[in-house]
C-alpha positions in Angstrom: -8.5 27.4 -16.0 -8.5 28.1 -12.5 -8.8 25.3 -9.9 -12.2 25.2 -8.0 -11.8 25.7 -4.2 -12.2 22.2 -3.5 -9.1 21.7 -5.6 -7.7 24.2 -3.0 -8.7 22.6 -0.3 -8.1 18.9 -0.5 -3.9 20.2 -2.2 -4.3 21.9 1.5 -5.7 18.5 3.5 -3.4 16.5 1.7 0.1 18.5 2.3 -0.7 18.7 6.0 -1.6 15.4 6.5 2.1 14.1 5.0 3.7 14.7 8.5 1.3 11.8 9.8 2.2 9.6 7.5 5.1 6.7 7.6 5.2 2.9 6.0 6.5 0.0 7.3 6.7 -3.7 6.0 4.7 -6.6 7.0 5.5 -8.5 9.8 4.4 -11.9 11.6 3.7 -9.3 13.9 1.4 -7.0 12.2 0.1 -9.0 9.8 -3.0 -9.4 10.8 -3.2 -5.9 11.2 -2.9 -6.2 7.5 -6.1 -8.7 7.7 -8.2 -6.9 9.4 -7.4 -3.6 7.2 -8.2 -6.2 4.0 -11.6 -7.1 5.5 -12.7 -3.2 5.7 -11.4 -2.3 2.9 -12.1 -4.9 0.2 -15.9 -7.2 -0.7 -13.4 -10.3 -0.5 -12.0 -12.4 2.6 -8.3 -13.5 1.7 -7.4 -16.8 2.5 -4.8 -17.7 5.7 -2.2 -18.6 3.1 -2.2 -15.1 1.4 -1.0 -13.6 4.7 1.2 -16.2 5.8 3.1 -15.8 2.2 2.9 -12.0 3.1 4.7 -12.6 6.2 6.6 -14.7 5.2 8.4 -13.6 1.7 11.5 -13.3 1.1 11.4 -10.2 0.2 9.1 -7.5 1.5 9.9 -5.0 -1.2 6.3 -5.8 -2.7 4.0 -5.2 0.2 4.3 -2.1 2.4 2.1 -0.8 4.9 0.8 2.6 5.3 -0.3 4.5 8.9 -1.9 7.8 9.4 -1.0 8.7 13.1 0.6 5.1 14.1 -2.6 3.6 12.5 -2.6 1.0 9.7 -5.1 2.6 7.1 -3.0 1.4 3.5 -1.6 -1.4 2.4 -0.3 -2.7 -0.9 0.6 -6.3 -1.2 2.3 -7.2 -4.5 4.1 -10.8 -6.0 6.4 -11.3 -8.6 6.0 -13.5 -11.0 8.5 -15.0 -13.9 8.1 -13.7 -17.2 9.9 -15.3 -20.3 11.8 -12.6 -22.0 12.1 -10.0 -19.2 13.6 -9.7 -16.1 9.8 -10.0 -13.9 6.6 -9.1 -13.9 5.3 -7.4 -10.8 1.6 -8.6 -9.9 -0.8 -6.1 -7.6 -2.4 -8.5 -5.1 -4.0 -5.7 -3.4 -3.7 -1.3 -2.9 -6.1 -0.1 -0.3 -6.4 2.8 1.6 -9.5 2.9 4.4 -12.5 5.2 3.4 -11.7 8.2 5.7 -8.1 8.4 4.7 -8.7 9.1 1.3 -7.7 11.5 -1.2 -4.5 12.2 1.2 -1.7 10.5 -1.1 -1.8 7.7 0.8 -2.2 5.0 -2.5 0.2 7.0 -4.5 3.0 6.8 -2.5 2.2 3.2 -1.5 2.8 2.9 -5.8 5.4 4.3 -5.6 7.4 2.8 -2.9 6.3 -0.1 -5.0 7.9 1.0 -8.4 10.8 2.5 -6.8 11.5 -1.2 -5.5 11.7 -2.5 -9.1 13.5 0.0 -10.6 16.2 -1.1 -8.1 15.5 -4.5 -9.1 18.4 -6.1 -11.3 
């Protein structure tokens, strides 16, 4: 089966939009970046203590932040939580990516960054 030109096309959008894109972590300094991002891209408002645990974790290994052009338009936030019998269990809080930046990779590699963190995990 061959792919239809759309196909084409957004493999095309998406390869030369990966020069635009970098991640960072959260920060007390960007996190409500991070808010504001959450309020456009999800129906729910997240409480002040979501983003204050956010900014303040011990760890930000979970939560990473992705910008298109030195704009914030991804995020994933993620906990873990103790499991009996394995090592964790990594929760998905959130994985966003705002409406026009879409369909670019964008969620994918926040995943990954993600799972990459708990394969280094102990």
């Amino acid at each position: 089966a061959h792919p239809m030109p759309e196909d084409d096309e957004e493999a095309a959008a998406r390869e030369r939009a990966q020069r635009y894109i970098k991640f960072g972590t959260v920060t007390e300094k960007n996190v409500e970046q991070l808010r504001k991002l959450n309020l456009a891209v999800f129906p729910v408002r997240y409480n002040d203590k979501f983003y204050s645990d956010l900014a303040s974790a011990p760890s930000q290994a979970y939560t990473h932040l992705a910008y298109f052009n030195d704009i914030l338009v991804g995020a994933i936030c993620c906990r873990i939580e103790p499991q009996e019998g394995a090592a964790f269990k990594l929760y998905i809080m959130t994985i966003g990516v705002l409406a026009p930046y879409r369909r670019l990779g964008i969620g994918t590699q926040l995943l990954k960054q993600v799972l990459h963190a708990c394969a280094l995990e102990p």
